[in-house]
N, C-alpha and C positions, 0 to 999 in steps of 0.2 A: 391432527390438524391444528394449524393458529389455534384457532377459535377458540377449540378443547382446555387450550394453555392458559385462555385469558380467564378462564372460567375459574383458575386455582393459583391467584395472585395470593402473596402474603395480607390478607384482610382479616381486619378481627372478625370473628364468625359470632351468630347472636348469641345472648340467654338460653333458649329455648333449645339450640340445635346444642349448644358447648353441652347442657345436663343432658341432654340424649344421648349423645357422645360417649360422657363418662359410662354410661347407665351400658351401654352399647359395649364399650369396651370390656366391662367387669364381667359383664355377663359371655364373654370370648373368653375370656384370663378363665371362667369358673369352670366353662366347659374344658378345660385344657388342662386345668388341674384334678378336676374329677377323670380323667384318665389316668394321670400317674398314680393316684390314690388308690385308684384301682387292679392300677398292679400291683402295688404294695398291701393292700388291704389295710392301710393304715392311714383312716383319714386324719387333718390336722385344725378342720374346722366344719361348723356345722353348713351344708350347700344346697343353692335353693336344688329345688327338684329339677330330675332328668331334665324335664320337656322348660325350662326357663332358661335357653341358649340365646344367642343374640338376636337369633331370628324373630323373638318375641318383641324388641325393640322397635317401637315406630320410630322413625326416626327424618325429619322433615325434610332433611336434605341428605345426601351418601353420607354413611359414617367415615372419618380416616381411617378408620382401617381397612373400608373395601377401596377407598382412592388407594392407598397404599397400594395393596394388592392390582390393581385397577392399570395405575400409573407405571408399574413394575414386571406386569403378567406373572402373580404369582399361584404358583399349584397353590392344592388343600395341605400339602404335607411341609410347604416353605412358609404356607402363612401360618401355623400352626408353632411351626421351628421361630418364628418371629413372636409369637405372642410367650411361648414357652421365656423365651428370654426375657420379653417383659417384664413378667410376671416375676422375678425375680428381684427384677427393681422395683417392682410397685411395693411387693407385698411380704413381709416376713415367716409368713406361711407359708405364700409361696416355695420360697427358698429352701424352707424346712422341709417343705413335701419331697423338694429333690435330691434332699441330703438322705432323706429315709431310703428313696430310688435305688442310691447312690450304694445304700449300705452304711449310712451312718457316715458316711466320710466328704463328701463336696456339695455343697450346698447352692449349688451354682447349674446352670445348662447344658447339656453336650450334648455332643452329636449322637453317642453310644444312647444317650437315654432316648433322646428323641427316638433315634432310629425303633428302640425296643415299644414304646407305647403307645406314639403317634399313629396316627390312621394314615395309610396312604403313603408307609414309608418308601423314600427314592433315594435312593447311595447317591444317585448324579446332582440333588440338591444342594451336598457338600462341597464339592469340585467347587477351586477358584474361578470358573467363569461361570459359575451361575450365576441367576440373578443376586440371592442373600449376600455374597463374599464379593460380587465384581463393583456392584455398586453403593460395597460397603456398609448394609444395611443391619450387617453383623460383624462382630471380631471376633478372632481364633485365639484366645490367651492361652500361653503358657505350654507351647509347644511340647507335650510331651510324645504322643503322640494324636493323631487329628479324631478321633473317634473319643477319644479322654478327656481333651483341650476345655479350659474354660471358654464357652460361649458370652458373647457380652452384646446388647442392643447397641445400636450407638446412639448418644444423650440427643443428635438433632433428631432421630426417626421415634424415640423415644415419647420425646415434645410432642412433636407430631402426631403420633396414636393418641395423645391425652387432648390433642385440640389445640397445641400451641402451638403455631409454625410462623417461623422466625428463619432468617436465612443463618446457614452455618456458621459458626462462629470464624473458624480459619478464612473461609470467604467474606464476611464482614470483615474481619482486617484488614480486607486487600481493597474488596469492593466500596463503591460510593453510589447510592441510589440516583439515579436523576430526576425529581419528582417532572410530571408530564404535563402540569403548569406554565412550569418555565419556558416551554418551545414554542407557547403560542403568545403575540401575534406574530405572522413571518409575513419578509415580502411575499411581495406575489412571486417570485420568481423559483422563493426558494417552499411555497409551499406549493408550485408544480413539481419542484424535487422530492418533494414528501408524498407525495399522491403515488408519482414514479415507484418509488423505493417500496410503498406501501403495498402497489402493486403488484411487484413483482413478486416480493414473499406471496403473499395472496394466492399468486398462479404458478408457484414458482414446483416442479417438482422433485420431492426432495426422496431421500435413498437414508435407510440407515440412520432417519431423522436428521439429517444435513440438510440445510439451505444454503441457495449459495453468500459466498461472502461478499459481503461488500463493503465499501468503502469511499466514504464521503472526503474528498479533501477540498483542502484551499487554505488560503491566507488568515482567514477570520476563523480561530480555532473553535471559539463561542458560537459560533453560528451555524458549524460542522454539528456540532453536539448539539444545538437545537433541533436539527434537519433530524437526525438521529433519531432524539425523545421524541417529538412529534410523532414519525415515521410509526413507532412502535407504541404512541398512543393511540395513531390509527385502527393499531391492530387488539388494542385493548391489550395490551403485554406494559408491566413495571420494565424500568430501563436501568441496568446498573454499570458503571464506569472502573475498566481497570486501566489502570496507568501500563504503559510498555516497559518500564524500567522494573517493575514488579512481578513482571512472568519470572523465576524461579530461571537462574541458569544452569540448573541442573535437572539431567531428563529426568531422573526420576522422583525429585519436585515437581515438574512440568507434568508429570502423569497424574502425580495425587493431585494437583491443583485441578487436571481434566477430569479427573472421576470426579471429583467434589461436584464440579458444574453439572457435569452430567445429570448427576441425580437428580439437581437443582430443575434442571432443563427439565428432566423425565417425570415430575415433582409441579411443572406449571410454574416454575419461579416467576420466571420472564424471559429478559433478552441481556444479552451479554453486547458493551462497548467498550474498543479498545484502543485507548486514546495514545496517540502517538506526536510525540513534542521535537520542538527545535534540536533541543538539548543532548535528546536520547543518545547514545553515543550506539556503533551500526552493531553491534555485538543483543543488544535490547533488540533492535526492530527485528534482527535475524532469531532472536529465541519468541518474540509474541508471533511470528510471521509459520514460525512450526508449528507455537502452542494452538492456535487458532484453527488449524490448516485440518486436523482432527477432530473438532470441536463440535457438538452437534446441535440442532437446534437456532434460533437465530443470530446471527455476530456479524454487528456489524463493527470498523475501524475508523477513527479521523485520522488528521495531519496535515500537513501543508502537502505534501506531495505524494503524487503517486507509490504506489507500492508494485515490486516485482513479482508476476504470476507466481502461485503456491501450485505444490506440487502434484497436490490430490485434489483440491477443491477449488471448484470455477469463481472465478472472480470480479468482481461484478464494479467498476469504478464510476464515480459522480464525483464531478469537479463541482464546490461551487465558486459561482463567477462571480468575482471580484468589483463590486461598484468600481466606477472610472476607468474600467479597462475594455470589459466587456457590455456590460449590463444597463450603462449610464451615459456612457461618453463616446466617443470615438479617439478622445484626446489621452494625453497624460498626462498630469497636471507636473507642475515643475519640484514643488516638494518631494512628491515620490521619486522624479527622478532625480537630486540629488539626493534624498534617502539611499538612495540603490545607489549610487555610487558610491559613496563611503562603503557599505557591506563588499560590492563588487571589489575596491580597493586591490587587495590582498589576493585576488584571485585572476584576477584579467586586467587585460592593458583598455582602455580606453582610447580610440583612434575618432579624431577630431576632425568631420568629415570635410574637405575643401574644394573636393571634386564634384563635378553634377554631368547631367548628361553627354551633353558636346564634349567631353573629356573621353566617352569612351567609344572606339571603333570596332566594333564588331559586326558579323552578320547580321541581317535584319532576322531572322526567325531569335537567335539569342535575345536580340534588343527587348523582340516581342515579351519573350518572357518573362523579362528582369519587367517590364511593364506592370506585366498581370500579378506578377508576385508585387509591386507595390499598391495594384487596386484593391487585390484581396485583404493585405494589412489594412488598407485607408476605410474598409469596409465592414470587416468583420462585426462587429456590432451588431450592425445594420443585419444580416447572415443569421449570427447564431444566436442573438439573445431578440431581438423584434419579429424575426421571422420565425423563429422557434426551431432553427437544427442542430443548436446545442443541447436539446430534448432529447432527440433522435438516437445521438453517443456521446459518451464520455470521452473518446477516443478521436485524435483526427481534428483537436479543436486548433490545436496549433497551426503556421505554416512554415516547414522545412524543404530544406532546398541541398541540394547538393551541385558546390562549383566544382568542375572537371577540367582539368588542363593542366600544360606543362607552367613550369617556373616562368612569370611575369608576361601571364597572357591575358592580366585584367580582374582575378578572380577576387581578389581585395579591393582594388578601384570598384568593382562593379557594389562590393559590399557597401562602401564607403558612398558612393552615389543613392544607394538605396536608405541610406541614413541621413543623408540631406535633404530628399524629397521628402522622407513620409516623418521630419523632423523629431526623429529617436535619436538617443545613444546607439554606439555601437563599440561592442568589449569584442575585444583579442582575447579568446581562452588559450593560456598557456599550458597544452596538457601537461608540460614536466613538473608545473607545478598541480596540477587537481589530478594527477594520478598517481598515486602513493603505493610503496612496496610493501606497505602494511595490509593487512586484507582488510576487508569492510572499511579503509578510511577514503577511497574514491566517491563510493557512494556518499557519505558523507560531506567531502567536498563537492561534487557535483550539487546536490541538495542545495547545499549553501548558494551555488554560484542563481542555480534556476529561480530560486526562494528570492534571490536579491533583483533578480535579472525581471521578475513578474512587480514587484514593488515599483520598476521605472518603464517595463513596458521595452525593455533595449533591445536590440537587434544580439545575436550573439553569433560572433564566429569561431567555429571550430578551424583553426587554419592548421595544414597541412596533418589532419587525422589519420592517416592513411593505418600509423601504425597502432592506433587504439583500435581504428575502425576495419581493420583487414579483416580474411575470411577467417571466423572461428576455428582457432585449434584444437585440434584431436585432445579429449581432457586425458592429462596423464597422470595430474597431482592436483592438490587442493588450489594452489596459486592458478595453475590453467581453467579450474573450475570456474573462480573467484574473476578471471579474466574474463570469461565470458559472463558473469554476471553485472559486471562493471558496464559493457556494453549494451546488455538486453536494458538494464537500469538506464544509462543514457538516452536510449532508442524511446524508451516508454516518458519519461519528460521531457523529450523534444516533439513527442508528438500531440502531449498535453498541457504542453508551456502556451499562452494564450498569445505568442508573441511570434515573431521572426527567428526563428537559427537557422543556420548557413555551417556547413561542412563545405572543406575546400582538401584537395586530394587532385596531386599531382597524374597521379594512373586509375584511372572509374574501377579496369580491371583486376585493381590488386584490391576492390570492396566486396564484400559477402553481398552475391546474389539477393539473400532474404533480406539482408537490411536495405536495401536499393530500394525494391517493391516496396518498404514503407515510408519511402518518400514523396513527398508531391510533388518538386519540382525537378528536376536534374539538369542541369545546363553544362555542355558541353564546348569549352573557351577554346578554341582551335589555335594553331600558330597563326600570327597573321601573315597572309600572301602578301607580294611586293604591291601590290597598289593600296594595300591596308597598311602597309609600313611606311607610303609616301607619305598618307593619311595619316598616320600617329606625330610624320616628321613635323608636316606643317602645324602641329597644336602642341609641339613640344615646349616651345618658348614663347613666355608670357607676353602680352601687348607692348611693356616694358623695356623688353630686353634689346637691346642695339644689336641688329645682329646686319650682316655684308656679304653678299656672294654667296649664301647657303644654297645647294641643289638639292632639296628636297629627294629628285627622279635620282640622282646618284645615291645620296644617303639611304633610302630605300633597296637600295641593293645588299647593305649590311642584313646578313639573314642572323638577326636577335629580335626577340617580342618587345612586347611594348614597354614593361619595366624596367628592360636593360635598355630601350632607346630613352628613356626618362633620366633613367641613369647618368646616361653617356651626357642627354643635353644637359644636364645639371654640374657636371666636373667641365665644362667645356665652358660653361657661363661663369667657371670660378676662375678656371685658363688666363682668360678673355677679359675680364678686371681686373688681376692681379697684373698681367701686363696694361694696364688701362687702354686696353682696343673693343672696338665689338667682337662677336661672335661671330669667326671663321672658320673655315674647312679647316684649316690646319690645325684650331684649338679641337677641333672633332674628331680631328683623324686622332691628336695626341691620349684624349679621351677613348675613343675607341680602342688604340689600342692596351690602357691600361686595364679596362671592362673585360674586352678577350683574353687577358693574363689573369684576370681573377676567373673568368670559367674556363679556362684552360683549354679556350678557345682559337683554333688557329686561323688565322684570316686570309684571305686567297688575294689576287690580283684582282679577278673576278668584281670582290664587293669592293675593293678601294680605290680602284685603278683610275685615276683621272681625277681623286678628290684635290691634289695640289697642284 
């Protein structure tokens, strides 16, 4: 249980318990050595009597050696094979006694002697998955063979039997404590996050001593890591910090670094966090994201963003929310948003919104939508951080939408009108540029774009996805693997980006099923019918424009969408000046037909019949 853990922090233990301890310990070491003496018949020093074993030790609190055993579940015949090695380092006699064992010749512990004097000898105590060898609690020196081998204590479990626990040295390298001072005072906001997080360990059930993992992100990295140490001060657990560049990118570094914890963990250390930075380049996130994924005991993660589900262990995320976006404002102050535009720079085009509503023609049910997706932005706030259902999930906080329809039936206009109403930016993601043939540098660049895109609050369009976001391929190789990892990555911070993204996809039907169902919006942009085409004709051309004889009811016969009727009025307005006249059918027709040559569109009598 928690609890059990919190009770066996690294604290200095007092006076009174450390001399009971030692006294506790010698009197283990003596009965352990009056056994081999006894089969040698050759004692090496004088020993208090039979009956002064350790059980004669009052001892005010558990000795470490039965925490040991305790923490580990060890037999009589492995805690026995534990103290034997001790005994070795403590004591010069000791050693002696075992060299006499030995026959004069190793002065050291094995398994062979053990096996022969010990009480309670078990052959399966040896085996590498025991507890003594899986959690390291012993070493096999000198492979001759494993019944001969020199036995060796290790110096941390060593410590520990004597009273001095300290965390292991290799993990001190790596590791940085977070004293649990630091995390307190927190907003209110983020110490409901803490309560949350607290809670769920609390109730959480775990297997195989796993809890689930979680993972605190957002923007303010310091404040991830407060939510953290708090969290796990709650629970009366020390909090220690490993950077993600520092998991070992080799597995079998990664495993000795996981037994190390383990022990740690099995031992009452505390709680393990695994901080994940701007920087990290995606080869680190993908080795902390394994190393953790087995890890047992509490772990939790920061970072600015979301991380992709692990393969074995359920995953638990907490956004925290950003002052000014969510939490404070409804607005976004204009610093941030040229902040984010400079990061955005290099990733997305910036589209400069000039359209607003009366620009666009569509069914009233679409219109409706594109509505309610700007109430929902103009409100969120007000939703998830006053009302309290950004509590409720980590998930879902975002709002995503997907425009559906053929080429130039509005699905950008409609973006670009949603940018002027609810007064954001709005970025063109260029996927040729943020999907890379490298593996793990997508994720990476997405990272970046969502990371700069939450700094200004922008609206983001994925235009024409179809071929990042189509139905997931059958994995055949590592790149198909890495393809669909690229997407499920995407899917999961567009759903937890606090902001607007817009996917735009010429065919709904060439999208995966399951990624549809995790959208909220899906707008379907129809071709427009001849009275929607008169409708686009009469608002093609500006108040400005001189225009003579135009027939709207004939030019609505031309069966193209509204982009290309935009199109066409814009070459016909260039026609029309450059001969310095107004804006006629025949500068239209000349336009039309150059628009039908670039879609390789053939024109009937039908739509032009009667225009000159």
């Amino acid at each position: 249980m928690i609890g059990d853990a919190a009770e066996h922090r690294l604290e200095v233990p007092s006076a009174e318990w450390q001399d009971c301890n030692q006294r506790y310990l010698l009197a283990a070491l003596t009965r352990v050595q009056r056994r081999i003496e006894a089969a040698t018949r050759e004692p090496q020093r004088d020993l208090p009597p039979e009956d002064s074993d350790e059980k004669s030790v009052a001892m005010p609190a558990p000795a470490a050696l039965e925490e040991l055993c305790t923490h580990f579940s060890l037999t009589q015949f492995e805690r026995d094979v534990l103290l034997l090695c001790a005994g070795v380092e403590l004591d010069a006699s000791f050693a002696a006694c075992c060299a006499n064992a030995h026959g004069g010749r190793r002065p050291y512990a094995t398994f062979s002697l053990a096996l022969a004097v010990l009480e309670h000898a078990d052959w399966g105590a040896i085996a590498p998955t025991a507890a003594l060898r899986q959690f390291g609690l012993i070493e096999v020196l000198e492979k001759e063979s494993l019944t001969d081998s020199r036995l060796r204590i290790d110096e941390r479990i060593l410590h520990y039997l004597a009273g001095i626990n300290y965390l292991d040295e290799h993990l001190a390298s790596l590791l940085v404590p977070i004293p649990a001072v630091a995390a307190r005072p927190l907003p209110q906001t983020q110490e409901a996050l803490v309560a949350r997080v607290a809670q769920l360990f609390s109730t959480a059930t775990r297997e195989d001593g796993i809890w689930p993992l979680v993972q605190i992100y957002g923007t303010d990295a310091s404040a991830c890591q407060a939510v953290c140490a708090a969290s796990c001060a709650d629970l009366g657990l020390a909090l220690y910090s490993l950077r993600a560049v520092d998991v070992p990118a080799s597995a079998s570094e990664r495993d000795r670094l996981r037994r190390l914890w383990t022990r740690e963990v099995m031992m009452g250390t505390g709680a393990l966090l695994i901080s994940i930075e701007d920087s990290d380049p995606p080869e680190s996130l993908r080795n902390a994201v394994t190393f953790c994924d087995r890890l047992p005991g509490i772990v939790l993660l920061s970072g600015r963003a979301p991380l992709p589900h692990t393969n074995q262990r359920l995953l638990q995320r907490f956004e925290l929310a950003r002052p000014g976006i969510l939490e404070h404002s409804e607005q976004v102050s204009d610093s941030c948003r040229l902040t984010a535009r400079v990061r955005l720079e290099d990733l997305a085009q910036r589209i400069e919104p000039v359209s607003d509503w009366s620009d666009l023609v569509l069914p009233a049910p679409q219109l409706e939508t594109l509505h309610e997706i700007a109430m929902q932005r103009r409100h969120q706030s007000t939703v998830y951080a006053r009302w309290g259902f950004a509590k409720k999930s980590a998930r879902g906080l975002g709002i995503t939408a997907l425009f559906a329809g053929g080429s130039g039936t509005g699905k950008t206009l409609a973006a670009e009108v949603l940018s002027r109403e609810l007064g954001l930016d709005l970025y063109r993601i260029d996927l040729s540029q943020v999907v890379n043939k490298y593996i793990g540098e997508t994720e990476k660049n997405l990272r970046r774009v969502f990371d700069a895109a939450e700094e200004g609050g922008a609206i983001l369009l994925f235009d024409e996805a179809d071929a990042l976001f189509g139905k997931r391929s059958e994995v055949k190789d590592s790149h198909d693997r890495h393809a669909n990892i690229e997407v499920s990555y995407l899917l999961q911070r567009m759903e937890t980006y606090q902001g607007l993204s817009i996917l735009t996809s010429n065919l709904k039907s060439n999208l995966d099923p399951a990624f549809l169902r995790r959208l909220r919006f899906i707008i379907q942009f129809p071709f427009p019918d001849i009275e929607q085409r008169r409708e686009i004709w009469q608002r093609a051309f500006p108040s400005g424009t001189p225009v003579e004889d135009i027939v709207p009811a004939k030019l609505a016969r031309l069966n193209v969408a509204g982009g290309h009727i935009r199109n066409i009025a814009l070459n016909a307005a260039f026609l029309a000046a450059a001969a310095g006249e107004p804006v006629r059918m025949p500068h239209l027709l000349r336009a039309v037909r150059s628009e039908c040559i670039k879609l390789e569109k053939p024109l009937t009598e039908a739509e032009i019949g009667g225009w000159v």
